[in-house]
PDB file of the backbone (N, CA, C, O) and the ligand in Angstrom, with CONECT records:
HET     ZN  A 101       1
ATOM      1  N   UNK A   1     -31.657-103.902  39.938  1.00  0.00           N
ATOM      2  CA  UNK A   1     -33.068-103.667  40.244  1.00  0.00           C
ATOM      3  C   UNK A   1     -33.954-104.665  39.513  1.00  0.00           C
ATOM      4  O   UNK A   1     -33.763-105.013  38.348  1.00  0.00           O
ATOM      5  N   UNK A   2     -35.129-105.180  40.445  1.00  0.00           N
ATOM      6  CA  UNK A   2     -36.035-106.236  39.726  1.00  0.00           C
ATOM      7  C   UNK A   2     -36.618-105.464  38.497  1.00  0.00           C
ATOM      8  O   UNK A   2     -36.980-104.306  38.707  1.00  0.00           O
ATOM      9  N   UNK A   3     -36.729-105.903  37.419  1.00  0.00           N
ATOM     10  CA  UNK A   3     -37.483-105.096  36.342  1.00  0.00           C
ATOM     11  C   UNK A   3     -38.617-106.733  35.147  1.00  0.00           C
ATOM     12  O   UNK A   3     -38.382-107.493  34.207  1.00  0.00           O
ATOM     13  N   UNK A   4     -39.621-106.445  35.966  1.00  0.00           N
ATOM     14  CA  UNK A   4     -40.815-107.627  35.057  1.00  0.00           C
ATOM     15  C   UNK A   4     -40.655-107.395  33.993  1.00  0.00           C
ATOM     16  O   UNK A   4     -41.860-107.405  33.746  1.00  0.00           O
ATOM     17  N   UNK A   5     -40.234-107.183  33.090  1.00  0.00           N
ATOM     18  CA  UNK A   5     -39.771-107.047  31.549  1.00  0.00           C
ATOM     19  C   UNK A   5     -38.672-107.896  31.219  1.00  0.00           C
ATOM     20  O   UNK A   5     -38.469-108.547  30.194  1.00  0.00           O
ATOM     21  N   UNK A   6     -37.917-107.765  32.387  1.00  0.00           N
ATOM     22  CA  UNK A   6     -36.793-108.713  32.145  1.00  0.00           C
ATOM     23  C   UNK A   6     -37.009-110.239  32.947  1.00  0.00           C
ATOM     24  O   UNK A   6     -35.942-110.839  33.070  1.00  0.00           O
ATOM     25  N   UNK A   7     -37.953-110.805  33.387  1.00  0.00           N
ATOM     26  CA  UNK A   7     -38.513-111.278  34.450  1.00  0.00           C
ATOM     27  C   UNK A   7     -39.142-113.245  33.299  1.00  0.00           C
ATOM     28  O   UNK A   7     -40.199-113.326  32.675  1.00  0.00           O
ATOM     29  N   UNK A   8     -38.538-113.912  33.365  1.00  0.00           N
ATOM     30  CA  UNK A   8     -40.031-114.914  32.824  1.00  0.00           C
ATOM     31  C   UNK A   8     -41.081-115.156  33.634  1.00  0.00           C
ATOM     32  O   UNK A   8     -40.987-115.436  34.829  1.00  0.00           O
ATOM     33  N   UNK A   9     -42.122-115.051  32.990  1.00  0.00           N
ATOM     34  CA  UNK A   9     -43.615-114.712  33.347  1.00  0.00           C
ATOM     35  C   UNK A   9     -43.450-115.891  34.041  1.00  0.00           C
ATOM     36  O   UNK A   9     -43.792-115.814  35.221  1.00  0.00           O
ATOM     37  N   UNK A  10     -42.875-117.352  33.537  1.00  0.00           N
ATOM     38  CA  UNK A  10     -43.248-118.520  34.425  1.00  0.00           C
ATOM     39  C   UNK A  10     -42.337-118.845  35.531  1.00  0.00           C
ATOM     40  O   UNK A  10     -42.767-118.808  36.684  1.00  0.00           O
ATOM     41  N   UNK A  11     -41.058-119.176  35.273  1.00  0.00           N
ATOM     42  CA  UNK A  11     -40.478-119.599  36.645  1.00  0.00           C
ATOM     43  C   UNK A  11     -39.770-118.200  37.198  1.00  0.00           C
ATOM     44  O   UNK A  11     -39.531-118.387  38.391  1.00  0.00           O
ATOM     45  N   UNK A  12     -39.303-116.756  36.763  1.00  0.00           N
ATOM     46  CA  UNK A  12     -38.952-115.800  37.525  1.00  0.00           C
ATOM     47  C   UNK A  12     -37.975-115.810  37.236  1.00  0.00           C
ATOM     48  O   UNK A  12     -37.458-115.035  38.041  1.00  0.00           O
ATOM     49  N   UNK A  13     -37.098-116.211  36.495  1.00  0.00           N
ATOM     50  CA  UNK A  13     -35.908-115.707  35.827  1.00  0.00           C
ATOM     51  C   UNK A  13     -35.333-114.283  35.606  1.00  0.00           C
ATOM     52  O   UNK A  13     -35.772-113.445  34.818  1.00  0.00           O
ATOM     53  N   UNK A  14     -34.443-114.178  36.309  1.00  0.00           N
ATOM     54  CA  UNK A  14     -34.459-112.440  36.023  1.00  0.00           C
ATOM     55  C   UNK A  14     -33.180-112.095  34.779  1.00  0.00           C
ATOM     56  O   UNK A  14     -32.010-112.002  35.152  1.00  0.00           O
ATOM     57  N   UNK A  15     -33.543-111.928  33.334  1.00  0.00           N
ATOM     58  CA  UNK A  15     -32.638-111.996  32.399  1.00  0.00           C
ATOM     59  C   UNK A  15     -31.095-110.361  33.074  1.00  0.00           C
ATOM     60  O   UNK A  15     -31.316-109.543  33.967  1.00  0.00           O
ATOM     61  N   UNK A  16     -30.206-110.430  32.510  1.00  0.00           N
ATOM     62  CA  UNK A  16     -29.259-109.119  32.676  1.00  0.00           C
ATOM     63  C   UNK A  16     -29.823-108.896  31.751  1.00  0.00           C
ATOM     64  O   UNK A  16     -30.964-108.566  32.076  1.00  0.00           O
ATOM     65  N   UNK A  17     -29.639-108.869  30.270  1.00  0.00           N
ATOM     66  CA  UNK A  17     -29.735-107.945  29.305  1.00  0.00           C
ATOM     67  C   UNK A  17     -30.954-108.354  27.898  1.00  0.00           C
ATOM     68  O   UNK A  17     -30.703-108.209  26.702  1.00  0.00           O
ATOM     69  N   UNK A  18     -31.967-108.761  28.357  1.00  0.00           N
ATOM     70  CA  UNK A  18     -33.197-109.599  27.466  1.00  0.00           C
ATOM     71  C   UNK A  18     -34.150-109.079  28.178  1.00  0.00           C
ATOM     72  O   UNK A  18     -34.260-108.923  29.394  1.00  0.00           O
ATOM     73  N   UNK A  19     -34.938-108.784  27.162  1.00  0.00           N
ATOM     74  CA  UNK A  19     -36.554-108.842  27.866  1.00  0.00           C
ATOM     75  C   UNK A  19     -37.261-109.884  26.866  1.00  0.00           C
ATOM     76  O   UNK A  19     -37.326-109.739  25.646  1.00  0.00           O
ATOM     77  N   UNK A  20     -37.568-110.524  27.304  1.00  0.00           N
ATOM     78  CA  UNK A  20     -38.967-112.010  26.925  1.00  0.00           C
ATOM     79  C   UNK A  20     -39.723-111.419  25.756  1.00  0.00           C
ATOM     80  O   UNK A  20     -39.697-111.955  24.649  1.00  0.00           O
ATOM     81  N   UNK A  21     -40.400-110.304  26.012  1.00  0.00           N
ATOM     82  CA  UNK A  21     -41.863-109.674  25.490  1.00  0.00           C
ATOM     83  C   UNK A  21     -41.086-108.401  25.097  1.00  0.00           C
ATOM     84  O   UNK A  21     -41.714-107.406  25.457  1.00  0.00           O
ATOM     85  N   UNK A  22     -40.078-108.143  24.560  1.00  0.00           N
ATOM     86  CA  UNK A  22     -39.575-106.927  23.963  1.00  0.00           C
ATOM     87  C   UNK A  22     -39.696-105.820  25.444  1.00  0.00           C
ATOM     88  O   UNK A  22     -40.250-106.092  26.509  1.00  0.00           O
ATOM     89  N   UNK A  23     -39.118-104.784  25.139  1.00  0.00           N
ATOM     90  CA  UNK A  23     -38.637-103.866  25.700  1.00  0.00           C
ATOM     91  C   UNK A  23     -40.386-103.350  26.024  1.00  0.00           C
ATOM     92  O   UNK A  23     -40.816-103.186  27.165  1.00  0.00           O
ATOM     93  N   UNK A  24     -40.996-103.206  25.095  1.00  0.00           N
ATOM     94  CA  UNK A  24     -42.600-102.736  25.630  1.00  0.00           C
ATOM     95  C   UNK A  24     -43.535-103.396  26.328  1.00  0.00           C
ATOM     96  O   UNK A  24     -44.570-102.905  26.778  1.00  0.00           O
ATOM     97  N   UNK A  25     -43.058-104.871  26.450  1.00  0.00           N
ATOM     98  CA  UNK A  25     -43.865-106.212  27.249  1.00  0.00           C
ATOM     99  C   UNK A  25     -44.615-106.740  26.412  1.00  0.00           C
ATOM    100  O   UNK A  25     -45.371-107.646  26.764  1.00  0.00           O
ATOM    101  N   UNK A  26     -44.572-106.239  24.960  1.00  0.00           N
ATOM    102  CA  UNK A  26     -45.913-106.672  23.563  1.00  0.00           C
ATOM    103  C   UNK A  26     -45.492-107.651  22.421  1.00  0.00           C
ATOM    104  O   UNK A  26     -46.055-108.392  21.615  1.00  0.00           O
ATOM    105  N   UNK A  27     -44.029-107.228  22.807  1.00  0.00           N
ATOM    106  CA  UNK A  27     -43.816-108.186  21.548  1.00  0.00           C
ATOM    107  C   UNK A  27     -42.902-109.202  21.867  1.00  0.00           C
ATOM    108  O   UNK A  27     -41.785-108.838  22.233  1.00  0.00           O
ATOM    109  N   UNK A  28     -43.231-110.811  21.780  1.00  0.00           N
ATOM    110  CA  UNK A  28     -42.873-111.448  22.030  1.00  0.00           C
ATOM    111  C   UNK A  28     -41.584-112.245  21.320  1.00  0.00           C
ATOM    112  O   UNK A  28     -41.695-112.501  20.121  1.00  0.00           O
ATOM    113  N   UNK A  29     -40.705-112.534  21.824  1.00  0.00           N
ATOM    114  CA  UNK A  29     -39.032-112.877  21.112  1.00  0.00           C
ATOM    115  C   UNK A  29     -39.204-113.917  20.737  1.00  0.00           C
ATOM    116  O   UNK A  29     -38.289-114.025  19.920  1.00  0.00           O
ATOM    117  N   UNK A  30     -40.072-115.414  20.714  1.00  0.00           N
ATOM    118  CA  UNK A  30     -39.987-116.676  20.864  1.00  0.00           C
ATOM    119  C   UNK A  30     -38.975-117.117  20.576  1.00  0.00           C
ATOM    120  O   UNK A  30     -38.608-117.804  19.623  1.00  0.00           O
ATOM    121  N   UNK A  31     -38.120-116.416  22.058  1.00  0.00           N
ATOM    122  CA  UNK A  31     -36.881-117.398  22.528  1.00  0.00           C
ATOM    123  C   UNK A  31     -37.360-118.573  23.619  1.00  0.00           C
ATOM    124  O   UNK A  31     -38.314-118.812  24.360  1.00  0.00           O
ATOM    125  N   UNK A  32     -36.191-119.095  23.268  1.00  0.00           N
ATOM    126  CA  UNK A  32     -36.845-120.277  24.584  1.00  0.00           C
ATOM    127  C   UNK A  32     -35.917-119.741  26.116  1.00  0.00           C
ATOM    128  O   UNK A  32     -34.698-119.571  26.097  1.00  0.00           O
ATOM    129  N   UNK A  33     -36.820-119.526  27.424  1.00  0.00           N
ATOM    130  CA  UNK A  33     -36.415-119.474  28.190  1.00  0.00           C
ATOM    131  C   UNK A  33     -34.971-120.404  29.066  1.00  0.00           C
ATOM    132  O   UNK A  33     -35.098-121.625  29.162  1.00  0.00           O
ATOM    133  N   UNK A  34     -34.046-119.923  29.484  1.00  0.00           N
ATOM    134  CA  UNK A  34     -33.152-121.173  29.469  1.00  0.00           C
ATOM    135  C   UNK A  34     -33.413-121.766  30.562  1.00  0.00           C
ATOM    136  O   UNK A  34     -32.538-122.619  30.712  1.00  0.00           O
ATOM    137  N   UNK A  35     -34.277-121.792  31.578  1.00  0.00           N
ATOM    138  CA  UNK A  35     -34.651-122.337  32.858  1.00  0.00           C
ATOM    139  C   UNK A  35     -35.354-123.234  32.206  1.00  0.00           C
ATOM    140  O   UNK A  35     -34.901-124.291  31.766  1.00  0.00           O
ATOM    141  N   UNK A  36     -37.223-122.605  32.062  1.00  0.00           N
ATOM    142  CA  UNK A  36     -38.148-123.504  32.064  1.00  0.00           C
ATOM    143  C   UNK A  36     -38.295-123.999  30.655  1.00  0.00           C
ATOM    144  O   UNK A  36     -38.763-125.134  30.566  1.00  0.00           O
ATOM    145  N   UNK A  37     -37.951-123.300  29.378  1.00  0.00           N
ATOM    146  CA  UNK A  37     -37.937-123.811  28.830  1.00  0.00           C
ATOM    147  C   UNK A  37     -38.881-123.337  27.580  1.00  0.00           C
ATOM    148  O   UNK A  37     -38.717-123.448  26.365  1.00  0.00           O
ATOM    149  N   UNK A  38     -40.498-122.456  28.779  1.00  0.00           N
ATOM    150  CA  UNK A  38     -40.875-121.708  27.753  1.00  0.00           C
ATOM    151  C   UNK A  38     -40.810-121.155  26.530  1.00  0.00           C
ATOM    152  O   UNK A  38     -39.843-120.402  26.412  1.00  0.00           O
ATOM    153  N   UNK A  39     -41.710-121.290  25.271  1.00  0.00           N
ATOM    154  CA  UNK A  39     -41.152-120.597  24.223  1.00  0.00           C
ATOM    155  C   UNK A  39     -42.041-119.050  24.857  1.00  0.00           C
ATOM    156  O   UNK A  39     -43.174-119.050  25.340  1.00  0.00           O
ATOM    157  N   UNK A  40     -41.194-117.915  24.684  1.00  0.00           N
ATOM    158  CA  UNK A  40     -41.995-116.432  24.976  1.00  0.00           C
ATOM    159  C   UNK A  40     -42.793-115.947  23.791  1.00  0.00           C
ATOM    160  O   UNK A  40     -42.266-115.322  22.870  1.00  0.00           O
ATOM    161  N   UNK A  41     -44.174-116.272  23.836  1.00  0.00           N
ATOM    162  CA  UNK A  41     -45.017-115.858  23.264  1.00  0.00           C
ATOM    163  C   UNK A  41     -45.882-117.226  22.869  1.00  0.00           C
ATOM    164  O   UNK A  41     -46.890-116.913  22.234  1.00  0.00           O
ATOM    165  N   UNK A  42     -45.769-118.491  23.052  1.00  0.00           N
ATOM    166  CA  UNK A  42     -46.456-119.050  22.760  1.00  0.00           C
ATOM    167  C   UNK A  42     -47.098-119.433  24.459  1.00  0.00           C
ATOM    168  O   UNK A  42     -48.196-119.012  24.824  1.00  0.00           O
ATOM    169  N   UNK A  43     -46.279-120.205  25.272  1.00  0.00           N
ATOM    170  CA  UNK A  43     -47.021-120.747  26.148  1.00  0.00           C
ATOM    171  C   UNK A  43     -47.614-120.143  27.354  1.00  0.00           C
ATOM    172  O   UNK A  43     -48.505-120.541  28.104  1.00  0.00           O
ATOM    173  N   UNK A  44     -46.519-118.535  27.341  1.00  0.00           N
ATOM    174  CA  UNK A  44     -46.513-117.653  28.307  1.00  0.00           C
ATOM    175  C   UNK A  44     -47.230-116.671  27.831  1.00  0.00           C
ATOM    176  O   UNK A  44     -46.776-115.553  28.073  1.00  0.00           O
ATOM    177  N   UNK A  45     -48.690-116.744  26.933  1.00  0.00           N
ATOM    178  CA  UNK A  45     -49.310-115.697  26.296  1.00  0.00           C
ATOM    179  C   UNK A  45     -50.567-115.160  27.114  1.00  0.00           C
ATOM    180  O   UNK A  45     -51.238-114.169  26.828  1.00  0.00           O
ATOM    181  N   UNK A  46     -50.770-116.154  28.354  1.00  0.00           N
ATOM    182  CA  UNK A  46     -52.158-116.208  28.568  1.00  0.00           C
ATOM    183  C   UNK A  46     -51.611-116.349  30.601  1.00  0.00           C
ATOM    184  O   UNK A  46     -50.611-117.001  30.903  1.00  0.00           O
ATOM    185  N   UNK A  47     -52.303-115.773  31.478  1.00  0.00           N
ATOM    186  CA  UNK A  47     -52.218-116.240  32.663  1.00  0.00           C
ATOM    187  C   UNK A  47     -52.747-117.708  33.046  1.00  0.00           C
ATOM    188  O   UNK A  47     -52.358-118.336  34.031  1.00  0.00           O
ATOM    189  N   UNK A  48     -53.453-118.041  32.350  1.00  0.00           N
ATOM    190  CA  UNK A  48     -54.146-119.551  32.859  1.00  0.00           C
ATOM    191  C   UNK A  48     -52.914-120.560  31.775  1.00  0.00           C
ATOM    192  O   UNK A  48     -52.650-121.729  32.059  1.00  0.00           O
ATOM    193  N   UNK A  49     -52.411-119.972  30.791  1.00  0.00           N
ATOM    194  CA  UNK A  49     -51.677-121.370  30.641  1.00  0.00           C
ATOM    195  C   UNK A  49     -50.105-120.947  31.094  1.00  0.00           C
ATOM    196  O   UNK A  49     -49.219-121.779  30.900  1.00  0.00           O
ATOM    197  N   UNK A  50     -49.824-119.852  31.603  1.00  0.00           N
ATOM    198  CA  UNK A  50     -48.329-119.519  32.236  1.00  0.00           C
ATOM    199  C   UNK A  50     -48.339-120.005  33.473  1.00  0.00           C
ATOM    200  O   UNK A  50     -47.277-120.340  33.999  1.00  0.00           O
ATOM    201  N   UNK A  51     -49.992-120.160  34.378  1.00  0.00           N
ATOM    202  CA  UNK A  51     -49.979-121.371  35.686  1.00  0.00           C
ATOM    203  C   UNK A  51     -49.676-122.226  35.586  1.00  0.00           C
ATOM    204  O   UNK A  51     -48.831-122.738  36.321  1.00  0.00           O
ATOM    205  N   UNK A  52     -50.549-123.101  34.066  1.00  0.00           N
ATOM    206  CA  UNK A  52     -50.142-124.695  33.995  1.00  0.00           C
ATOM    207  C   UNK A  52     -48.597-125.208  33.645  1.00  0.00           C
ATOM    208  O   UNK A  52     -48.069-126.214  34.120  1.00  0.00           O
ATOM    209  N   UNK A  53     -47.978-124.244  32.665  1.00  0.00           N
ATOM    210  CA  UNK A  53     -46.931-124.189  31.991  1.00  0.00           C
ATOM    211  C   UNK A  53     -45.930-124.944  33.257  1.00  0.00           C
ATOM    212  O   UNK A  53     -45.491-126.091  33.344  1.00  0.00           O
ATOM    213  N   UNK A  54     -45.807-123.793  34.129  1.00  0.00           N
ATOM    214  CA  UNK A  54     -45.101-123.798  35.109  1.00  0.00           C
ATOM    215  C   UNK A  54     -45.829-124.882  36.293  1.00  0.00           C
ATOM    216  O   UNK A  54     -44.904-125.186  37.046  1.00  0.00           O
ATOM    217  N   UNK A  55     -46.943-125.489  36.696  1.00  0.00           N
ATOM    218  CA  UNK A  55     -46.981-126.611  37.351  1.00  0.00           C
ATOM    219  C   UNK A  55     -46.558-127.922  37.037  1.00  0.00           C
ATOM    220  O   UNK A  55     -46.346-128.864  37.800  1.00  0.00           O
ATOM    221  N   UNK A  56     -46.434-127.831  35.436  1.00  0.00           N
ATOM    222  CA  UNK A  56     -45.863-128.933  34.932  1.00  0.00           C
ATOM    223  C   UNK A  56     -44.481-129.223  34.989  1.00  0.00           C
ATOM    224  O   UNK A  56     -43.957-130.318  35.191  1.00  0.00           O
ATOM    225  N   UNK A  57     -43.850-127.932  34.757  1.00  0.00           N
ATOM    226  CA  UNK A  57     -42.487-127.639  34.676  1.00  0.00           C
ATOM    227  C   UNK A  57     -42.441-128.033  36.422  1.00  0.00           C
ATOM    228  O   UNK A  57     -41.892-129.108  36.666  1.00  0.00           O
ATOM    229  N   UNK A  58     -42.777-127.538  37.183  1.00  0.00           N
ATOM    230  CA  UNK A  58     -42.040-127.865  38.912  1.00  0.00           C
ATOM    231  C   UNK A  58     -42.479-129.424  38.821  1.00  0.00           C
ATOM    232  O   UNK A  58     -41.494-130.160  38.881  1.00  0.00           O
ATOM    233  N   UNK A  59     -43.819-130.168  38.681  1.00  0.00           N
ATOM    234  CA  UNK A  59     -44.041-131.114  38.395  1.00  0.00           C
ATOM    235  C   UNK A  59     -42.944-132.459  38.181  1.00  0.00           C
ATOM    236  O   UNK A  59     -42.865-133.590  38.661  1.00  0.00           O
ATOM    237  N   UNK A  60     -42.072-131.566  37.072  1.00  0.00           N
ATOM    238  CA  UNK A  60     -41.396-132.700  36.436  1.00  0.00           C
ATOM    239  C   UNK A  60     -39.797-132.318  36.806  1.00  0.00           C
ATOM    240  O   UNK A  60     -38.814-132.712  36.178  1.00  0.00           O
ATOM    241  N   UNK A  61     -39.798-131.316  38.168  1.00  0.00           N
ATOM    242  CA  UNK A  61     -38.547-131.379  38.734  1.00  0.00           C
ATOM    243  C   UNK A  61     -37.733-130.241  38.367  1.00  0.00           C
ATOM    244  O   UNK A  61     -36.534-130.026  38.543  1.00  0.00           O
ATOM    245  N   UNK A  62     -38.750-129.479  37.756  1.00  0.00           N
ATOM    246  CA  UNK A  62     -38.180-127.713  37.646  1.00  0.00           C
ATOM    247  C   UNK A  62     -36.811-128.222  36.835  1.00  0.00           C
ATOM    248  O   UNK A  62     -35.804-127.863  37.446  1.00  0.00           O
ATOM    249  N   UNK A  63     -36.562-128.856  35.795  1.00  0.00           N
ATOM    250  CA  UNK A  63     -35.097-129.009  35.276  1.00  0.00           C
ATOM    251  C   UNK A  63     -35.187-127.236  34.811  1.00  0.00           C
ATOM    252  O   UNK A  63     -36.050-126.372  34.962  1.00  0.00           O
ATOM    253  N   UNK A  64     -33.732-127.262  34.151  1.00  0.00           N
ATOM    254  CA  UNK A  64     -33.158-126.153  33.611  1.00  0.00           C
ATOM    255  C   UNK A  64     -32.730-126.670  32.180  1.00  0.00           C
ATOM    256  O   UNK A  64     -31.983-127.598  31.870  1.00  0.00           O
ATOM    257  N   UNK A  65     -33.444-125.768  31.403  1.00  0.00           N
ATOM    258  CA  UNK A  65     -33.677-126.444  29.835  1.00  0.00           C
ATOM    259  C   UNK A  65     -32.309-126.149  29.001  1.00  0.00           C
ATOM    260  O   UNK A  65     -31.963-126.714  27.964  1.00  0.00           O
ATOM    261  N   UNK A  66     -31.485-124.931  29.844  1.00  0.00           N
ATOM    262  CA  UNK A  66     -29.924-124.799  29.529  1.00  0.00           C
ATOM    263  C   UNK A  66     -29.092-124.734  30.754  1.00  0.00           C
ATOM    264  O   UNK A  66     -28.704-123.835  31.499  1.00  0.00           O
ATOM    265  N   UNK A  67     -28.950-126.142  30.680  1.00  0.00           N
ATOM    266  CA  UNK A  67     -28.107-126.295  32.004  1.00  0.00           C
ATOM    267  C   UNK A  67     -26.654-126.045  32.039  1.00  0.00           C
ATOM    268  O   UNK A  67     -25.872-126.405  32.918  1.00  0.00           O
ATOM    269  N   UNK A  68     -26.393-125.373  30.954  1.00  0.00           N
ATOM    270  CA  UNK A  68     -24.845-124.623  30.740  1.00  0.00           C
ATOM    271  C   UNK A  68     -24.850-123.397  32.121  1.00  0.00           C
ATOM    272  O   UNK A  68     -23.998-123.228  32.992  1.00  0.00           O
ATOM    273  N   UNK A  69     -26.102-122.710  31.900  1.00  0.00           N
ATOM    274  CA  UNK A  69     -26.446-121.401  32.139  1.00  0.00           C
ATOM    275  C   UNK A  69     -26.255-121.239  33.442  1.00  0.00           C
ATOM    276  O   UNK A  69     -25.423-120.562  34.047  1.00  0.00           O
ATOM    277  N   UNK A  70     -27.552-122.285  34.003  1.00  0.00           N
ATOM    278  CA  UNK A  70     -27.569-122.361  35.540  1.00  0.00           C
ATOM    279  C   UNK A  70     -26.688-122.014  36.592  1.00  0.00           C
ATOM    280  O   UNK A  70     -25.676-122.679  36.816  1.00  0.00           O
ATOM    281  N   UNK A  71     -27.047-120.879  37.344  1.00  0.00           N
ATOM    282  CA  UNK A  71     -25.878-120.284  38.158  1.00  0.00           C
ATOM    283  C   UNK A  71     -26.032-121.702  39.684  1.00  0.00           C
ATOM    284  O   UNK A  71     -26.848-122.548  40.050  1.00  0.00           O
ATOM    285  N   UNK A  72     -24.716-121.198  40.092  1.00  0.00           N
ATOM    286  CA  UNK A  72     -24.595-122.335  41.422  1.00  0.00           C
ATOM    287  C   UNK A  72     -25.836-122.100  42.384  1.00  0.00           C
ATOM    288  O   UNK A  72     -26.513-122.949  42.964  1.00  0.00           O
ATOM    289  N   UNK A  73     -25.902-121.311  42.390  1.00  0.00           N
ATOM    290  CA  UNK A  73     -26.810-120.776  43.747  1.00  0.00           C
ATOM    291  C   UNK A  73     -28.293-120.460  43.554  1.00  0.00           C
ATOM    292  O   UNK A  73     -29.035-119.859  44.331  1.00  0.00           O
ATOM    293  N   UNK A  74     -28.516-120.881  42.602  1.00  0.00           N
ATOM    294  CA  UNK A  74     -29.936-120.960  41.601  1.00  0.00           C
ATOM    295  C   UNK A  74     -30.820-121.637  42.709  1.00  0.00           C
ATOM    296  O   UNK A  74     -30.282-122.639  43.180  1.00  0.00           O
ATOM    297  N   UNK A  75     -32.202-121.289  43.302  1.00  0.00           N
ATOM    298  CA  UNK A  75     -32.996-121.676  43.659  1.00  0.00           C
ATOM    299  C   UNK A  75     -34.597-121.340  43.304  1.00  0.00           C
ATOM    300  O   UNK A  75     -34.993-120.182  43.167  1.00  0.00           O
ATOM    301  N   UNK A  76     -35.492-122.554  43.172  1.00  0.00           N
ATOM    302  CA  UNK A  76     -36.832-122.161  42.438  1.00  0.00           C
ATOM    303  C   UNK A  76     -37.364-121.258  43.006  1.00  0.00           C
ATOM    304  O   UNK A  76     -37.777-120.221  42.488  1.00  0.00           O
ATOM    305  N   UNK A  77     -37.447-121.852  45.184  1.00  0.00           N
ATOM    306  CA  UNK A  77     -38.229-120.686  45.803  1.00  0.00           C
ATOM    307  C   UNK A  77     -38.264-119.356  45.403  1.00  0.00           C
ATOM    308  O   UNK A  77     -39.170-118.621  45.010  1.00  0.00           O
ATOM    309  N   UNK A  78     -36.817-119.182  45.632  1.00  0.00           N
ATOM    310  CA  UNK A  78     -36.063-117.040  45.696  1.00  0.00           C
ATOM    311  C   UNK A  78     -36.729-117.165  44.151  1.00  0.00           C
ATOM    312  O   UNK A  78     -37.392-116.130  44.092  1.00  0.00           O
ATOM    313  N   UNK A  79     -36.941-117.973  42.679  1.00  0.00           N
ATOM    314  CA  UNK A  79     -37.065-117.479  41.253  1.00  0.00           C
ATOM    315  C   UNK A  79     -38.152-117.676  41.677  1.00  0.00           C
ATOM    316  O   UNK A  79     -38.490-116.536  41.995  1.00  0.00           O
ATOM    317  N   UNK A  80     -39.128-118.446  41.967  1.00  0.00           N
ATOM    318  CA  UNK A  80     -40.510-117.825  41.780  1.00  0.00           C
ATOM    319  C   UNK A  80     -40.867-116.438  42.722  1.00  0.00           C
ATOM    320  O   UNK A  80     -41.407-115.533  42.085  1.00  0.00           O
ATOM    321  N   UNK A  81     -40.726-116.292  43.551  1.00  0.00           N
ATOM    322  CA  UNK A  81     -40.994-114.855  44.063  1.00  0.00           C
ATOM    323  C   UNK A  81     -40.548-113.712  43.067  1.00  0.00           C
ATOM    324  O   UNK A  81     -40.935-112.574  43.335  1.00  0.00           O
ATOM    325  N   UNK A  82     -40.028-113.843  42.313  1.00  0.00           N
ATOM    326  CA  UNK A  82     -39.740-113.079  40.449  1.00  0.00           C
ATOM    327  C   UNK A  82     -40.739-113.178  40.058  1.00  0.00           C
ATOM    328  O   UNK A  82     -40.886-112.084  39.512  1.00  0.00           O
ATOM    329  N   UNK A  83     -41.625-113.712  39.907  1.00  0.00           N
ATOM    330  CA  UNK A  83     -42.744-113.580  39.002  1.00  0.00           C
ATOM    331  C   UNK A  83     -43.767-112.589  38.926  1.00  0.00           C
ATOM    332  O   UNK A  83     -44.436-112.406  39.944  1.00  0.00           O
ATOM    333  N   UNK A  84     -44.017-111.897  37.873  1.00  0.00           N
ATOM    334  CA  UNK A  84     -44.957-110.607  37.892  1.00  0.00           C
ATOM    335  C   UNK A  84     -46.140-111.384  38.983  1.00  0.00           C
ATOM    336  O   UNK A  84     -46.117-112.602  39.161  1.00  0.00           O
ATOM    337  N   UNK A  85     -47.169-110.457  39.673  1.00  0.00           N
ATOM    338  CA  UNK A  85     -48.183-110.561  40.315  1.00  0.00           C
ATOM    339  C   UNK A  85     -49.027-111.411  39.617  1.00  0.00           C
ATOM    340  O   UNK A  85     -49.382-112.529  39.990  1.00  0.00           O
ATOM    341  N   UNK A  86     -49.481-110.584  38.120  1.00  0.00           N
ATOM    342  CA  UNK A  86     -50.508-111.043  37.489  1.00  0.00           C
ATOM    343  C   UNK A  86     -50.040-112.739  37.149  1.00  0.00           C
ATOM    344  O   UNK A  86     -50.987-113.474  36.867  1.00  0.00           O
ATOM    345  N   UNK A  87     -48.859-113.277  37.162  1.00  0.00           N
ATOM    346  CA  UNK A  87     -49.222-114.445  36.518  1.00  0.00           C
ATOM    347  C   UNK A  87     -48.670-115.596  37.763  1.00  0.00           C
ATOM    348  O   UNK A  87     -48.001-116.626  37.684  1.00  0.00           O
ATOM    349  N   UNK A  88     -49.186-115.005  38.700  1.00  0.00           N
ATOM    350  CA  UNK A  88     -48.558-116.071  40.147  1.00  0.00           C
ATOM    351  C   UNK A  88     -49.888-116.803  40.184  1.00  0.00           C
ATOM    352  O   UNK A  88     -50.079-117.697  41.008  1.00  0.00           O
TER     353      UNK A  88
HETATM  354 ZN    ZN A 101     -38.632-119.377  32.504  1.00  0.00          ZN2+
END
């Protein structure tokens, strides 16, 4: 099941067993996202800079900041439709 807790605010990452912003959505892990790259809680703190964050990031070719991780079938379209409402 989709669950925005487990979700990165910027490219839609849907973690199995992490939430970004803690289990309450408040407290932030500053882990680095392994897609975009985000640190959680610094760049993804605000809706106007989790837009730019992420135009820059597709910008510069949507890499994957742990490209160990990256599943085969990984696509940006299907991960951005992950993204909470508020920060599309
Ligand atoms: Zn991300």
């Amino acid at each position: 099941m989709h669950n925005e807790l487990k979700t990165c605010r910027v490219c839609g990452l849907n973690y199995n067993d992490f939430h970004p912003w803690g289990v309450d959505g408040k407290t932030a892990s500053y882990e680095i996202c392994d897609c975009c790259g985000v640190t959680f809680g610094n760049e993804d703190s605000l809706s106007h800079s989790v837009i730019k964050f992420r135009k820059d990031w597709i910008k510069n070719g949507a890499k994957w900041f742990n490209r160990d991780v990256k599943p085969e079938d990984w696509s940006l379209e299907k991960s951005l439709h992950n993204i909470p409402e508020k920060y599309k």
